[in-house]
C-alpha positions in Angstrom: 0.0 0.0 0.0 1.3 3.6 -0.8 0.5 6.2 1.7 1.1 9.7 0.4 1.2 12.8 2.6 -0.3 15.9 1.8 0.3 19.0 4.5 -1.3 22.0 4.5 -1.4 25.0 7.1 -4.9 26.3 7.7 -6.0 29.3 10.1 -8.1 28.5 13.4 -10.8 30.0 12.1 -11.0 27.3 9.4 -10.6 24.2 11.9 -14.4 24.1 13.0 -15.4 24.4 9.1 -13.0 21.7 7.8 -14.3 19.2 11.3 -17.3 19.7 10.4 -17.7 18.5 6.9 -15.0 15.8 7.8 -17.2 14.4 10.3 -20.5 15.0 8.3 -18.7 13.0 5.6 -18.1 10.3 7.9 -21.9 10.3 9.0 -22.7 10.2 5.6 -20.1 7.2 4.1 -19.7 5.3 7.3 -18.4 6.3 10.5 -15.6 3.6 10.1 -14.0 5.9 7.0 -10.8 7.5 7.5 -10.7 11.0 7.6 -8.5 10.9 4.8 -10.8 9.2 2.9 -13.9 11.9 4.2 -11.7 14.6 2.5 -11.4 12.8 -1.1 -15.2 12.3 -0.8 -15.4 15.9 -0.1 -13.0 17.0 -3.2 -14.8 14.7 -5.3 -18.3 16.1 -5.0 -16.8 19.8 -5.0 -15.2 18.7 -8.8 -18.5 16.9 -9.6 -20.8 20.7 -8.9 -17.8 22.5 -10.3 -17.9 20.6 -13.9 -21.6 20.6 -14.2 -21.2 23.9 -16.2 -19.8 21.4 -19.4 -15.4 22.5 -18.5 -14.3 19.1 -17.9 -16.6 16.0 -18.2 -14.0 13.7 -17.5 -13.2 14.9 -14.0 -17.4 14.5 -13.5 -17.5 10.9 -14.8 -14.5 9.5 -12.6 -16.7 11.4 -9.5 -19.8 9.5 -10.4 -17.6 6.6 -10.7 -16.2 7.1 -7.7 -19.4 7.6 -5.6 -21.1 4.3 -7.3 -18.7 2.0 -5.8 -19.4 2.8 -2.8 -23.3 2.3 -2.6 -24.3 -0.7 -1.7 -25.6 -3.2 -4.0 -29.2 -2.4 -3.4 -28.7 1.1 -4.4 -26.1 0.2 -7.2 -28.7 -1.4 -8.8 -31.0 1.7 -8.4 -28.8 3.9 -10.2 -28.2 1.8 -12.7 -31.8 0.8 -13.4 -32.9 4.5 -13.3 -29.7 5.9 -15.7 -31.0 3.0 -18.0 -34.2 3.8 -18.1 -33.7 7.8 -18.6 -31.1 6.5 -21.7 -34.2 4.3 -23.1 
């Protein structure tokens, strides 16, 4: 496994603001995430609203990707039945 580090300073003011979607990410994916893994959930979805306006499909697509694998199978099949049925 390859961890990778990534440090960045932040002001106090931001701490409460950055906790708080880290830990409403882990409400949200499983409290058993890491935190590092909260965060990349967190960048992902702020790529996925920021390509809706058509700048860079690609980055949207590997988002939706992303998100699907994680759903459980119930809800996999969900998606997929309802993306098929809007492409029909």
């Amino acid at each position: 496994m390859n961890i990778g580090f990534i440090i960045f300073k932040v002001y106090k003011s931001q701490i409460p603001v950055i906790e708080q979607a880290i830990e409403t990410a882990a409400l949200m994916l499983g409290t058993d995430k890491s935190r590092g893994y909260c965060l990349e959930m967190i960048c992902a979805d702020f790529l996925a609203g920021a390509c809706l306006d058509g700048n860079n499909p690609e980055i949207l697509l590997r988002s939706i990707s992303r998100y699907y694998k994680f759903l459980p199978s119930p809800q996999q099949e969900a998606f997929l039945s309802e993306v098929n049925q809007k492409a029909s």
